[in-house]
C-alpha positions as CSV (number, residue, x, y, z in Angstrom):
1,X,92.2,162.0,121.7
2,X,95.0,160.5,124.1
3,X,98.6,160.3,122.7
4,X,98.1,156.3,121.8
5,X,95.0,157.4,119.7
6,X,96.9,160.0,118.3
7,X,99.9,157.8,117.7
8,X,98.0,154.9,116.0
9,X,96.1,157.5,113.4
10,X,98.6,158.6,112.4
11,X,100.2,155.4,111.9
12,X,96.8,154.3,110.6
13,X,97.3,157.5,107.7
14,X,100.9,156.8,107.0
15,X,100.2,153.3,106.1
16,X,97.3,154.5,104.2
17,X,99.5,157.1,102.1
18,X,102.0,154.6,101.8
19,X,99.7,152.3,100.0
20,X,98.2,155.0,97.8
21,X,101.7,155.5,96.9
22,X,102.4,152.1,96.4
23,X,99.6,151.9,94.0
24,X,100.1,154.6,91.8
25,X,103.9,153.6,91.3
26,X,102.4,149.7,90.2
27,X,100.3,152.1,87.8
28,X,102.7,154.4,86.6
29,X,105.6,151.6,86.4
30,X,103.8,148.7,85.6
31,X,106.6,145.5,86.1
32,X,105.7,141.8,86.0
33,X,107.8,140.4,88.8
34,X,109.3,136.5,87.8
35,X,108.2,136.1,92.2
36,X,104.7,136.9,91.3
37,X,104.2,133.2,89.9
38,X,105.5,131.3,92.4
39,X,102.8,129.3,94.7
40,X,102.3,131.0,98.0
41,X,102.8,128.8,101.3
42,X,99.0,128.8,101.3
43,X,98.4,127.3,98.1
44,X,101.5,124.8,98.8
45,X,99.7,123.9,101.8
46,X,96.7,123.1,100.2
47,X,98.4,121.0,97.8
48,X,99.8,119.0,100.0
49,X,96.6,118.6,101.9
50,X,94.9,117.3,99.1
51,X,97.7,114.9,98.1
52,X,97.9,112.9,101.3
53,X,94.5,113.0,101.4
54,X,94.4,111.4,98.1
55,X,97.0,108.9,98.9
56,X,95.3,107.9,102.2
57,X,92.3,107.9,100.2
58,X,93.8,105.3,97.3
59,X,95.6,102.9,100.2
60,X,92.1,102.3,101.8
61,X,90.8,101.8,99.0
62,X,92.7,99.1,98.1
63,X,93.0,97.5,101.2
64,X,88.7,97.6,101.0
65,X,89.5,95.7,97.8
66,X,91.7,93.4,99.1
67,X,88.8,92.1,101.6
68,X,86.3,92.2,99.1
69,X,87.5,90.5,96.3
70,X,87.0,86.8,95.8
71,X,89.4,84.4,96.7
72,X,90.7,82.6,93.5
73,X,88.9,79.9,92.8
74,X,91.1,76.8,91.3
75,X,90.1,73.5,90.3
76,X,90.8,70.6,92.0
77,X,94.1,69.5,91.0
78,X,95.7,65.9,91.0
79,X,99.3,65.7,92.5
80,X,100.7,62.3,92.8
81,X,100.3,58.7,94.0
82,X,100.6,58.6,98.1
83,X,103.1,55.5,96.9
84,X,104.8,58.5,94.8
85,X,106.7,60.1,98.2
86,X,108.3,58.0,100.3
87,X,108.6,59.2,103.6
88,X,110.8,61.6,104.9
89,X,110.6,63.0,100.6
90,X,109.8,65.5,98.9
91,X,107.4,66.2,95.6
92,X,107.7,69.3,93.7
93,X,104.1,70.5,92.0
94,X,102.9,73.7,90.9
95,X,99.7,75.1,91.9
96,X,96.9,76.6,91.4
97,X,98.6,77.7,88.6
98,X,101.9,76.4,85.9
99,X,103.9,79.7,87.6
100,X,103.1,78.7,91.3
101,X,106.0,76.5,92.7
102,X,104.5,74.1,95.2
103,X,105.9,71.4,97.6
104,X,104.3,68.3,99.0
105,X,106.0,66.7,102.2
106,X,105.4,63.2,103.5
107,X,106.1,63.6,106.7
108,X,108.1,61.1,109.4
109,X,104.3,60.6,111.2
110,X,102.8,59.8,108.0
111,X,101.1,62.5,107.3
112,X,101.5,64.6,103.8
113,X,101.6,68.5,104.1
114,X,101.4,71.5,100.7
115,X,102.7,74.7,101.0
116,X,103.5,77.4,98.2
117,X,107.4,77.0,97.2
118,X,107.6,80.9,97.8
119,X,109.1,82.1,100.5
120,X,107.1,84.6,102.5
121,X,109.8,87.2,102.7
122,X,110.6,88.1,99.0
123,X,109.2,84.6,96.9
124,X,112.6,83.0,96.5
125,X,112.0,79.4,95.8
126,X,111.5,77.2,98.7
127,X,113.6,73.9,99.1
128,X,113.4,70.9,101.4
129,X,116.7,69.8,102.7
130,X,115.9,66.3,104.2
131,X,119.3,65.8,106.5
132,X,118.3,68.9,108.3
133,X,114.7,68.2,108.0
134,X,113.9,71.6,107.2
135,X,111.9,73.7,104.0
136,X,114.7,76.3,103.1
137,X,114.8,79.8,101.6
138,X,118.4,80.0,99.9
139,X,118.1,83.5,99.0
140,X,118.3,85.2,102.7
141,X,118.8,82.3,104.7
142,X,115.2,81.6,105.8
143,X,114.3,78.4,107.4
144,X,110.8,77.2,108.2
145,X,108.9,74.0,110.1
146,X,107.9,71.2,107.8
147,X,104.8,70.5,109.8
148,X,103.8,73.7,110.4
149,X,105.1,76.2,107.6
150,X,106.4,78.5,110.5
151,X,109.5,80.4,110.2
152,X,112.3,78.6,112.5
153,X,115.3,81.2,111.3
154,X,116.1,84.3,108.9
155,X,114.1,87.3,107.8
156,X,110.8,85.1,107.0
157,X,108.0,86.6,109.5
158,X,105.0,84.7,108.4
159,X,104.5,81.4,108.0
160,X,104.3,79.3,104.0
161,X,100.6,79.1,102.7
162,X,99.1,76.2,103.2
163,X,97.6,73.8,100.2
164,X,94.9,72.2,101.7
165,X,94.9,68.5,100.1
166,X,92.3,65.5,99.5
167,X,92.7,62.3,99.2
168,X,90.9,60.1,96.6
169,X,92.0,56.5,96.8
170,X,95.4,56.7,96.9
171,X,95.8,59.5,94.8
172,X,96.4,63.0,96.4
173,X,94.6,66.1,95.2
174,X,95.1,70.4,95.5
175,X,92.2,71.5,96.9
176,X,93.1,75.3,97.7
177,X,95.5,77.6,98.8
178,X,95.5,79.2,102.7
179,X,97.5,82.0,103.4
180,X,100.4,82.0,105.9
181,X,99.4,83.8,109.0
């Protein structure tokens, strides 16, 4: 046996003794330690694991949802006359539903425009202010495009859903609701 070989058995038998010793004290004094409870890093680990894998697992899920699901389906809602808003005005409206602030614009070129009367940063009512010509957020200062929804100013990064409208006669109807890109 060289020295290293000799040197490592007997390391390899004083570690061995050491345990036997270890052992029979834990026998002879047995002593529930408060430490002994406590999650190892491995277990920790593992928990955490699980629980972001969880979480990412939840979030997909419901953005899968969000895709799937059916847009909401409304009824076909009457507004007002087209001899209701003169131009350059403004008609408030709610829709599709009694909570859903809406706002109809007759626009300097004719043409009438809907969007939802919440703005896209954190749903504070929407307002048209008609010397500035100019939907405005009051809450954070946001300011979007009558003709387009856009945002012009402010915190607002996308744009006002759209209310798609039909006219009947001369009576203007809701149709639907289009998201703000």
């Amino acid at each position: 046996m060289t020295t290293t070989d000799n040197h490592a058995h007997r390391l390899g038998s004083s570690l061995a003794r050491r345990y036997k010793r270890l052992t029979r004290w834990q026998a002879e004094f047995p002593y529930h330690w408060d430490a002994d409870d406590q999650v190892s890093r491995r277990e920790l680990l593992r928990f955490a694991v699980m629980a972001s894998g969880t979480l990412f697992a939840a979030t997909a899920g419901i953005a899968i949802l969000s895709y799937i699901k059916p847009l909401r389906t409304v009824q076909r809602q009457a507004i007002i006359q087209t001899t209701g808003v003169p131009v350059g005005q403004a008609h408030y409206f709610q829709f599709p539903t009694a909570e859903d602030p809406a706002i109809l614009l007759h626009l300097t070129d004719g043409r009438f425009v809907a969007y939802s009367g919440r703005c896209t940063h954190l749903s504070c009512a929407v307002y048209y202010d008609q010397p500035s010509n100019k939907l405005l957020c009051p809450c954070h200062e946001g300011v979007f495009d009558p003709r387009t929804g856009s945002p012009i100013a402010g915190p607002p990064q996308r744009s006002l859903p759209r209310i798609n409208l039909q006219a009947d006669g001369t009576m203007l109807y809701a149709v639907e609701e289009v998201p703000g890109e």
